[in-house]
C-alpha positions as YAML, in Angstrom:
chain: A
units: angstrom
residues:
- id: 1
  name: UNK
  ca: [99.79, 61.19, 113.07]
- id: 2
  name: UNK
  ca: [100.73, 62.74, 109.63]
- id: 3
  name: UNK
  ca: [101.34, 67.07, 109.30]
- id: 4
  name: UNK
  ca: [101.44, 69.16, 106.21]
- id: 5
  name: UNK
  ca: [103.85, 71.39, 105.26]
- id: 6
  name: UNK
  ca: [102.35, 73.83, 102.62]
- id: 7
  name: UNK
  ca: [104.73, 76.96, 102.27]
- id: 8
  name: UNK
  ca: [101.45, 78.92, 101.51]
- id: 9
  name: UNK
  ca: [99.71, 77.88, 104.88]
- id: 10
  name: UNK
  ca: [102.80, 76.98, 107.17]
- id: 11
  name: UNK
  ca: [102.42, 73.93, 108.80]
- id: 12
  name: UNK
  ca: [99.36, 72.54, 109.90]
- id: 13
  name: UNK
  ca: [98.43, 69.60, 112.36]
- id: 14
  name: UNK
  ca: [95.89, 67.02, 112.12]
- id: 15
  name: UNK
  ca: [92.32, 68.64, 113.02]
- id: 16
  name: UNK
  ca: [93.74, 72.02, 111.08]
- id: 17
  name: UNK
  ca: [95.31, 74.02, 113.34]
- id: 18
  name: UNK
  ca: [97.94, 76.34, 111.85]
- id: 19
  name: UNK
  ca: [100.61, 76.29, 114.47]
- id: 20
  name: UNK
  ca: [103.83, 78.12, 112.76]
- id: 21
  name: UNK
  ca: [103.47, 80.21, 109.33]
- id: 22
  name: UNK
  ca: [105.86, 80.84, 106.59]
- id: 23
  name: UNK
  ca: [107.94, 84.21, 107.94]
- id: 24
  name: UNK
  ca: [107.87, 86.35, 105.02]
- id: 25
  name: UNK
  ca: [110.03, 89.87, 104.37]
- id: 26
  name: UNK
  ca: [108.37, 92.43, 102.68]
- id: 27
  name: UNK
  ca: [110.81, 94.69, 100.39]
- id: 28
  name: UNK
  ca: [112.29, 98.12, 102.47]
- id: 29
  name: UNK
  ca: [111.16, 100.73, 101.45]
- id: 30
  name: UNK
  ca: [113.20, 104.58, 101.63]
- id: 31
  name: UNK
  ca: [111.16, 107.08, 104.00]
- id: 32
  name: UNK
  ca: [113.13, 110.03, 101.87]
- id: 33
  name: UNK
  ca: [109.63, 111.39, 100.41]
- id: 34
  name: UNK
  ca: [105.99, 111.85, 99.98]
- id: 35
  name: UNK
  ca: [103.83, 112.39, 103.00]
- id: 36
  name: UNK
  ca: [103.46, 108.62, 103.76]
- id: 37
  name: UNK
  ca: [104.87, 104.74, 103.04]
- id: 38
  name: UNK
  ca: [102.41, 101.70, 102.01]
- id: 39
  name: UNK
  ca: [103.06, 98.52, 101.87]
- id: 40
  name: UNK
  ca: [100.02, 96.55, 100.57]
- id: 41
  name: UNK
  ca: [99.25, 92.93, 98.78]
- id: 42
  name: UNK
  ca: [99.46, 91.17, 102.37]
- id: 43
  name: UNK
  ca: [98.10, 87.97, 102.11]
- id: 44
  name: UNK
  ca: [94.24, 86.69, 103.90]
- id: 45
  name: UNK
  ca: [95.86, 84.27, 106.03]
- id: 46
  name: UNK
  ca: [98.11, 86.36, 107.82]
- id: 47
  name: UNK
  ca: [98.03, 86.67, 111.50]
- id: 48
  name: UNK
  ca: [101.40, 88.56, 112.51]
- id: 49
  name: UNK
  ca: [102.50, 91.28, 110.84]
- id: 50
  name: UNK
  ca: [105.98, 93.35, 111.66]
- id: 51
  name: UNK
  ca: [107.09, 96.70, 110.96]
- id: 52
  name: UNK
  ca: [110.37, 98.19, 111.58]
- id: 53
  name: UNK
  ca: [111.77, 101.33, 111.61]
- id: 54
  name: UNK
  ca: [115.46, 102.50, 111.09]
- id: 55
  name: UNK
  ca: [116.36, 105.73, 111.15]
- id: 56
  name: UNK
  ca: [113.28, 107.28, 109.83]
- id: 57
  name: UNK
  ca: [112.90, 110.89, 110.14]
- id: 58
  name: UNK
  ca: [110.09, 113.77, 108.46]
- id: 59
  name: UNK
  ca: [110.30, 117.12, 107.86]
- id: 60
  name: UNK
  ca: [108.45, 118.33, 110.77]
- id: 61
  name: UNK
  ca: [107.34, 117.31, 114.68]
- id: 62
  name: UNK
  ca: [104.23, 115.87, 113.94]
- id: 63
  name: UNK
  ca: [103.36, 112.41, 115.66]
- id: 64
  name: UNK
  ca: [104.12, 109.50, 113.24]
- id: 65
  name: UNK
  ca: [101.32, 106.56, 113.72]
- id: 66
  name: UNK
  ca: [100.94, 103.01, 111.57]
- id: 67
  name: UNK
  ca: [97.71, 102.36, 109.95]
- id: 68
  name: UNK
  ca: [96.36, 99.06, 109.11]
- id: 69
  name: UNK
  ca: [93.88, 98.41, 106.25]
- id: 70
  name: UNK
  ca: [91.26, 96.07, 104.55]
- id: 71
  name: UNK
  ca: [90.87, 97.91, 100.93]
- id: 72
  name: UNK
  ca: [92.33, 101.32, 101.80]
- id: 73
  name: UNK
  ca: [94.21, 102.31, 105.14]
- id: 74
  name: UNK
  ca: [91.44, 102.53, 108.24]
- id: 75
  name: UNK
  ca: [91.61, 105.96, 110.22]
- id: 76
  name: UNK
  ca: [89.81, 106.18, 112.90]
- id: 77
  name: UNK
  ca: [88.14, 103.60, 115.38]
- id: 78
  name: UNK
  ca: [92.28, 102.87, 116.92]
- id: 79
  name: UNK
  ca: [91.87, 102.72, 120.63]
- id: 80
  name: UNK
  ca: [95.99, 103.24, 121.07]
- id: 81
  name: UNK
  ca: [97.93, 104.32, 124.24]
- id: 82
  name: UNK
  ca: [101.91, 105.78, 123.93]
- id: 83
  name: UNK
  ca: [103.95, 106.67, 126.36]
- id: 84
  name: UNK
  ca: [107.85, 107.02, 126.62]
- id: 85
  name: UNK
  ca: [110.78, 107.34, 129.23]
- id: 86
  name: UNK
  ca: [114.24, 109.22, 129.46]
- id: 87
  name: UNK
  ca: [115.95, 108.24, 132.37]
- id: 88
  name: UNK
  ca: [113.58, 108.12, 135.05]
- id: 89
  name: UNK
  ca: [111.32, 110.85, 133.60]
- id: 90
  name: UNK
  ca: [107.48, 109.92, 132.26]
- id: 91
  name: UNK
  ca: [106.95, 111.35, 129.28]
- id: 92
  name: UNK
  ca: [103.22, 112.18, 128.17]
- id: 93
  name: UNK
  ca: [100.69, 109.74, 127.63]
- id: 94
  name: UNK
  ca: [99.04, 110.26, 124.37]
- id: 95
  name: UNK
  ca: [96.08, 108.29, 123.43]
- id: 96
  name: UNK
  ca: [95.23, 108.36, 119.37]
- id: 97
  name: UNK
  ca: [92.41, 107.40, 117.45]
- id: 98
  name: UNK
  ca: [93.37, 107.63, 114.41]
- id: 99
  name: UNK
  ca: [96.44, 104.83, 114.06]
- id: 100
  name: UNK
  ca: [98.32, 103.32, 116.14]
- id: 101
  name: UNK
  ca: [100.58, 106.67, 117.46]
- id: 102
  name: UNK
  ca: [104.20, 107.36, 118.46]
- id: 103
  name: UNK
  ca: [104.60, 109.45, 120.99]
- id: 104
  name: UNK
  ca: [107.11, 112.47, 119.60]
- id: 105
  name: UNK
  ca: [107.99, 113.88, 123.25]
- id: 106
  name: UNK
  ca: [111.38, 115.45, 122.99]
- id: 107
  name: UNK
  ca: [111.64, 115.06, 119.18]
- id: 108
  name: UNK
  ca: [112.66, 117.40, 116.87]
- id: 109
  name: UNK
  ca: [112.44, 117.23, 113.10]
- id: 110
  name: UNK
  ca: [115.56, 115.86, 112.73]
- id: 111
  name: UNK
  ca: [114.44, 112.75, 115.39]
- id: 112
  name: UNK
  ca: [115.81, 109.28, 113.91]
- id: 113
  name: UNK
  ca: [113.04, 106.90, 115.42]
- id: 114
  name: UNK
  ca: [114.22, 103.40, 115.33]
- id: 115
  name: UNK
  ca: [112.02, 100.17, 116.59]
- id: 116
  name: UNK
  ca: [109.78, 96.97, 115.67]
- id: 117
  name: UNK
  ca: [106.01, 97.23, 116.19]
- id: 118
  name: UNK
  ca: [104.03, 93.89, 116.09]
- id: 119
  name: UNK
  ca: [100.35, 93.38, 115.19]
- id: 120
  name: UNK
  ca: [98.45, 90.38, 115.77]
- id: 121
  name: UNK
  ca: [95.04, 89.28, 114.77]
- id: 122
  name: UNK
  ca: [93.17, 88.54, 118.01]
- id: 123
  name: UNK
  ca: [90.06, 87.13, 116.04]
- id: 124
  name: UNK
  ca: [88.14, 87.97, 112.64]
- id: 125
  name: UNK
  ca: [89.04, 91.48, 111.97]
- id: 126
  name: UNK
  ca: [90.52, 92.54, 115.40]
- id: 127
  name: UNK
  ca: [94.19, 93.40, 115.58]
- id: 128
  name: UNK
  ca: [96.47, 94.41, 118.45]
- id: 129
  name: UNK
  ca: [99.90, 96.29, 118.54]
- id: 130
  name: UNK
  ca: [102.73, 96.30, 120.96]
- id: 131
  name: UNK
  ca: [105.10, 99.00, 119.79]
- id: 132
  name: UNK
  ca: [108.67, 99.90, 121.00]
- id: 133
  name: UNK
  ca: [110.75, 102.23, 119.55]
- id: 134
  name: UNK
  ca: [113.10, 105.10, 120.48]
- id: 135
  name: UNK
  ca: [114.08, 108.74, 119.15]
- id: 136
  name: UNK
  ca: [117.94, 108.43, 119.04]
- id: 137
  name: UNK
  ca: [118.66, 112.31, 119.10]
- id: 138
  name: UNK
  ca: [116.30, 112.95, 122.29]
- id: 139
  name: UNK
  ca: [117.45, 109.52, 123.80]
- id: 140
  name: UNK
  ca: [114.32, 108.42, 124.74]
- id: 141
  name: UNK
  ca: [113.01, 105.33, 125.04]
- id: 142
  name: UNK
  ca: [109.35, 104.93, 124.17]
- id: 143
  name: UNK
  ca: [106.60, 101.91, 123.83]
- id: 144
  name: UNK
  ca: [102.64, 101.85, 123.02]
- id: 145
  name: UNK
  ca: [99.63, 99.23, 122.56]
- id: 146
  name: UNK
  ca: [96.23, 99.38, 121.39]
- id: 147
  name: UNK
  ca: [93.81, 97.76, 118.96]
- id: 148
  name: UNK
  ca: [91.50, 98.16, 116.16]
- id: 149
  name: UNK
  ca: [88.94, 96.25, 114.22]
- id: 150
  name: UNK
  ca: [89.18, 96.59, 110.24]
- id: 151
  name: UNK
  ca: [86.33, 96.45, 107.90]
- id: 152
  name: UNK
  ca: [87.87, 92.82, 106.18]
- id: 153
  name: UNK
  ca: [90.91, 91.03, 105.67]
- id: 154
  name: UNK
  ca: [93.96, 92.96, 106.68]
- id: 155
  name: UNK
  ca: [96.08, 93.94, 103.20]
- id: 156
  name: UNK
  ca: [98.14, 96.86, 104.05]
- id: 157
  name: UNK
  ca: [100.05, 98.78, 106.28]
- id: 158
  name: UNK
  ca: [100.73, 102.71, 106.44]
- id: 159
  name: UNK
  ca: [102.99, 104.93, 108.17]
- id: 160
  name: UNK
  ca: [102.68, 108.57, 107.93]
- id: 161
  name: UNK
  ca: [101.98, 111.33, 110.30]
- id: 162
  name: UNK
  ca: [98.83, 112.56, 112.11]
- id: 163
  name: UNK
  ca: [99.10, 115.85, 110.55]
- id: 164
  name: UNK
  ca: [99.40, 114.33, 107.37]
- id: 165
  name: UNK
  ca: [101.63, 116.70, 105.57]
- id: 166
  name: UNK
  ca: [105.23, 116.11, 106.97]
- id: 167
  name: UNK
  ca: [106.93, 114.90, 104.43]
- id: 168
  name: UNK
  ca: [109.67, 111.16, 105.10]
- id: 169
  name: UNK
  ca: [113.30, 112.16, 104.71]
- id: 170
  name: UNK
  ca: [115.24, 109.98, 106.35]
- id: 171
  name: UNK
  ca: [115.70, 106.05, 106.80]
- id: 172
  name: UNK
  ca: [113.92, 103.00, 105.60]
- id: 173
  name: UNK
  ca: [110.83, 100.73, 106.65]
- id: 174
  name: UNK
  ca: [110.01, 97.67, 106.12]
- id: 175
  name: UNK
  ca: [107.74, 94.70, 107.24]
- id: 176
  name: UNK
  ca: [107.40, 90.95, 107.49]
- id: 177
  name: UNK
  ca: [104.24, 88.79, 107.75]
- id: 178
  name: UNK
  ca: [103.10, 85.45, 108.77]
...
């Protein structure tokens, strides 16, 4: 029995597999302007991608969501579900179409939201999200999952808001990919 190890592929067992891929860190990126933050140029063969948040903040109360792309960032066709907690309140559920959304219940324009949202490729084109993050200054907790199918490949990532015209400034993103 004989694997490769291919730091392009990850490592692959006999019959082809690919069990584990090559975890690979994107560069952060400052969310202290323009009205949304790409990071494109991900590779075919990944399957996992991660974004995280820390401390980002816009000028206004608009929800934030994550777009995924094949070619230019996909907006609508997202079936994704948010919903958040503080203490042993509900907060609304909001259910967006257009990316993958963060619920903003409680936040103000000065909300720091802070988390890791993972998307992995179910099959072809398909990608699901699990999403956790929280809104330091409103100290709530809040979490999300949904799906989408892209037109190709996935190659890029976008966060910006559903209104589209808040502008980043605060904090940093940034993502890693297998």
């Amino acid at each position: 029995m004989s694997m490769i190890i291919d730091g392009t592929n990850g490592l692959t067992y006999p019959g082809g597999q690919l069990e584990v891929g090559p975890l690979t860190a994107g560069t952060a990126q400052a969310s202290t302007s323009g009205t949304s933050i790409d990071f494109t140029g991900i590779p075919s063969w990944v399957k996992r991608v991660f974004v995280m948040l820390n401390g980002v903040s816009t000028s206004g109360t608009s929800v934030f969501q994550i777009q995924l792309g094949s070619g230019s960032p996909t907006t609508s066709g997202y079936n994704s579900i948010g919903t958040g907690i503080t203490g042993t309140t509900l907060s609304t559920v909001t259910n967006n179409t257009t990316g993958f959304g963060l619920v903003n219940e409680g936040g103000t324009a000065a909300s720091l939201r802070v988390g890791l949202f993972i998307f992995t490729n179910i099959s072809g084109n398909i990608w699901a999200a699990s999403f956790q993050y929280a809104l330091t200054d409103a100290n709530r907790s809040l979490w999300g999952a949904g799906n989408v199918t892209l037109s190709g490949a996935l190659d890029r990532v976008r966060l910006t808001t559903v209104n589209g015209t808040d502008t980043f400034d605060a904090g940093s993103i940034n993502i890693m990919y297998e």
